[in-house]
N, C-alpha and C positions, 0 to 999 in steps of 0.2 A: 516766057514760060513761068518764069518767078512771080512775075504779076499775077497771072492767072490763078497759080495754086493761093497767092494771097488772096485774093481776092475770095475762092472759094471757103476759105477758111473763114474769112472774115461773115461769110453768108451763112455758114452754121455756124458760127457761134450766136448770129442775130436769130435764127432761127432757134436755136436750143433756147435763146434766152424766151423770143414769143412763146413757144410752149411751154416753159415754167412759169411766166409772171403774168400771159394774157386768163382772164377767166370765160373764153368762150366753150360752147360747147365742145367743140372739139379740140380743143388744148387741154381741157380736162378728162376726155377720156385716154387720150394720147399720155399726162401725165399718170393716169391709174396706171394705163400699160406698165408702165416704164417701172412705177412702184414694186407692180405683181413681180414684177420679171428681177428686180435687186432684192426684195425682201430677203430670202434666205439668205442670203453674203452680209445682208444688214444685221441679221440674228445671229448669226455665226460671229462676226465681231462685237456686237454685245456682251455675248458669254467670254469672250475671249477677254476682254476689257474685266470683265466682273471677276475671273480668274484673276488674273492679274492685279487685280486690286488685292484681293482678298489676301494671295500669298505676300503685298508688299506690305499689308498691313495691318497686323498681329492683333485678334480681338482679345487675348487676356492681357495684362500686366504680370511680366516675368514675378515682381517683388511678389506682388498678389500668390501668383501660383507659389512662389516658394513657403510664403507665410502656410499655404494650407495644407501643402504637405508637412510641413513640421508640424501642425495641428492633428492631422493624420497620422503621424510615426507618434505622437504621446499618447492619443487617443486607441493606439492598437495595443504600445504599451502597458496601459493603462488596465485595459480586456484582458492581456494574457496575465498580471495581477492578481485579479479577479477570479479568474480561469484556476491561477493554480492554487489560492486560497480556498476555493470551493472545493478542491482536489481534497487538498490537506484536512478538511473537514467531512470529506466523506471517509475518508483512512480512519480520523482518529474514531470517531463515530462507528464504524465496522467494528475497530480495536476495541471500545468500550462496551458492543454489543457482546463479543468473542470473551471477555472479560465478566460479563454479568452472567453469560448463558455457560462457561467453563465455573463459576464458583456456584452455580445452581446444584449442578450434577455431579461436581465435586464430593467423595463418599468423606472428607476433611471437613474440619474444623479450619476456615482458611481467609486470609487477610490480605485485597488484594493492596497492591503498593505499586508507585509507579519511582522508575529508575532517575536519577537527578543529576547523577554526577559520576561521571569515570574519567580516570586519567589515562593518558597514552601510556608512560613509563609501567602502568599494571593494567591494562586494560584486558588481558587475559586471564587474571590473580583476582580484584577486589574490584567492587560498586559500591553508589550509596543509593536507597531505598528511602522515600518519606514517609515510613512507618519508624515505631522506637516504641523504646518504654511505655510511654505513657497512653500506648495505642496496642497494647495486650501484647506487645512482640518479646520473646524472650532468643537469650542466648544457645548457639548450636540449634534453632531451628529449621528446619529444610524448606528450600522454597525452591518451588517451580512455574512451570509454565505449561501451556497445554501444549508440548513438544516434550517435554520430560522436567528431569533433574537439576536444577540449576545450581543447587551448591546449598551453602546452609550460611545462618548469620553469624556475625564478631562481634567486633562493639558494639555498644549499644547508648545512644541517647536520647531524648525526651521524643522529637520526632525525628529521630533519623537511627538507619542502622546497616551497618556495613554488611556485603554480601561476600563471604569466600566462596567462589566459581570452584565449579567441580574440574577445574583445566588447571588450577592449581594443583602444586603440591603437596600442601598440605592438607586438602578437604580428600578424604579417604571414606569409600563405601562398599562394604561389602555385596558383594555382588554374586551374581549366577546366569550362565549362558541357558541360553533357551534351546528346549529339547534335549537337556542333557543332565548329569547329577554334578558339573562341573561348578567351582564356588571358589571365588580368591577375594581380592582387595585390589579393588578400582582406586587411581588416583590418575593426578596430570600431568604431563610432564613438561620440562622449559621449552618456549620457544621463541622466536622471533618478532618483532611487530606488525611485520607483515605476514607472517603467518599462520595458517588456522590449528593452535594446537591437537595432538592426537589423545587421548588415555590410556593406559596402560593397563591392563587386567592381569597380575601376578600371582604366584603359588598355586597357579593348574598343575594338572598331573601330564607328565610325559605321555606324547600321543595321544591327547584327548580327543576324542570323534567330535573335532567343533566347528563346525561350517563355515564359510565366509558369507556374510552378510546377518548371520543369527545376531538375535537383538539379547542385549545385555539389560536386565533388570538390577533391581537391587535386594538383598535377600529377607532386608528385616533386621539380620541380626546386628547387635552392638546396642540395639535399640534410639540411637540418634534417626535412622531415616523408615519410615515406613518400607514395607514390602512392595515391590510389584511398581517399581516407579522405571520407567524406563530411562534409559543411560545414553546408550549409544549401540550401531550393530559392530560384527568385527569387522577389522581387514582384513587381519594377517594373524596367522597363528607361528610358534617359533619354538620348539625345543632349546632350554636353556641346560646347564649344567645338572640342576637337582630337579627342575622343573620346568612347566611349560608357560606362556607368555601371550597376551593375545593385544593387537592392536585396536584400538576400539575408535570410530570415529563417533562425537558426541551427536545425542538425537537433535538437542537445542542448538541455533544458531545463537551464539555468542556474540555474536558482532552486531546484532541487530536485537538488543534488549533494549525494551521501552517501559512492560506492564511484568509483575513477577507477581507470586503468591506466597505468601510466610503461611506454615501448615503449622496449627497448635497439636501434633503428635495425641492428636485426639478424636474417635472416627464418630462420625454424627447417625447414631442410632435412629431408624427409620420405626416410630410408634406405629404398629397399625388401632387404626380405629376402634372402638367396641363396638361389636353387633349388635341392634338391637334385638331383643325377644322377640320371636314368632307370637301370632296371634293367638292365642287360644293355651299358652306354654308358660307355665309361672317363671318368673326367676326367680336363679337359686340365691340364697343367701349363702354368707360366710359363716352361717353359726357349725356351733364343734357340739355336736349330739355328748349328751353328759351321760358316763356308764350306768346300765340299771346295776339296783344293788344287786351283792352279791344272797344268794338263799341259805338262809339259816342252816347249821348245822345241825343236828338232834345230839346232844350230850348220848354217851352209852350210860 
């Protein structure tokens, strides 16, 4: 029985081999069959082989990819740079447009200056200004901003000149609450570094009708700060012993000076034009008609 199966065995294998290696007609259409009938199993392990390549073998260089992302983190770097330099120049560019178009309309004689130098230990007391002497600024002049009052100047040298902040206290302005006939002496009072001082408005009158949020001007008088300059609104109003007291939160942001204005305490008179003459209509002259004389008397 063993024989026999060998034997069979041994018959197709001679036989498989005749139909792959004979080229007669019919061993070649017998081997197309046989083609048609594996091809898909033959494509399906192609792909599978290609897979398998592909995942064993890596088409970038690690070194490569790390070089280009470092090229890529400097290069994003690089853009937000750029990004925020372009920032910075659209601000100051606003600021100096806010600056040309507030000293236009300005009803002052006014200088603008831009801020250079403050310290922490006074950063709510004193600034320095690159305006001075030799750039028309004089001592005790008020200077502001288009938020209000900032204070008035101290020393003074060639270009430079110290600013005393109205959150000091020693810069003192008489002042006046709105909607009301009420009028004391604004100053500053001490406070922390980290905190935003308030002002103080003293010598009201007990129970004045003064509202919270009313806005504090300045009155004019003492003749140091023009009229009409706005200060700060209230918070708080307080009956003190002989008189009454109001808290005042400042109009200007203090903490955020860049550009200021020195006011020459001198208001710039608006000329109007002269009209010319109508058509048809002489102009008058300056001349002064001379008296006719007077008529004789007759002697009696």
């Amino acid at each position: 029985m063993r024989k026999f199966n060998l034997l069979a065995l041994v018959l197709f294998v001679c036989g498989v081999v005749a139909v792959f290696t004979l080229n007669t007609p019919t061993t070649l259409r017998i081997q197309q069959r046989v083609l048609e009938l594996f091809s898909p199993f033959i494509h399906s392990s192609s792909g599978v082989d290609h897979l398998v390549n592909a995942a064993a073998t890596p088409e970038l260089d690690p070194v490569e990819v790390a070089r280009n992302n470092e090229q890529l983190r400097i290069e994003v770097q690089r853009l937000r740079i750029v990004a925020q330099k372009y920032n910075e120049l659209i601000d100051e560019n606003n600021q100096l447009r806010e600056v040309v178009g507030f000293k236009r309309a300005s009803p002052f004689q006014i200088t603008p200056a831009r801020v250079v130098k403050r310290s922490s230990s006074t950063w709510w007391n004193t600034l320095l200004i690159d305006k001075g002497v030799l750039d028309g600024i004089g001592t005790d002049s008020p200077v502001i901003t288009d938020q209000g009052l900032v204070g008035k100047t101290g020393k003074l040298a060639p270009h430079l000149a110290e600013v005393i902040l109205l959150t000091d206290e020693m810069c003192r302005v008489s002042a006046k609450v709105e909607g009301t006939l009420e009028q004391g002496i604004l100053s500053g009072e001490r406070a922390g570094l980290d905190m935003r001082p308030n002002l103080r408005l003293r010598f009201l009158s007990r129970n004045a009708p003064i509202s919270i949020g009313a806005n504090v001007y300045s009155s004019g008088e003492g003749g140091v700060f023009p009229a009409n300059l706005l200060l700060g609104r209230v918070k708080m109003f307080m009956n003190q012993d002989l008189s009454g007291e109001a808290i005042v939160e400042p109009a200007v942001d203090f903490s955020n000076l860049e550009y200021v204005f020195v006011v020459a305490m001198q208001e710039v008179v608006q000329t109007a034009a002269p009209v010319p003459p109508a058509e048809g209509v002489e102009e008058k002259t300056n001349e002064v008609a001379t008296p006719a004389p007077a008529a004789e008397v007759d002697s009696q």
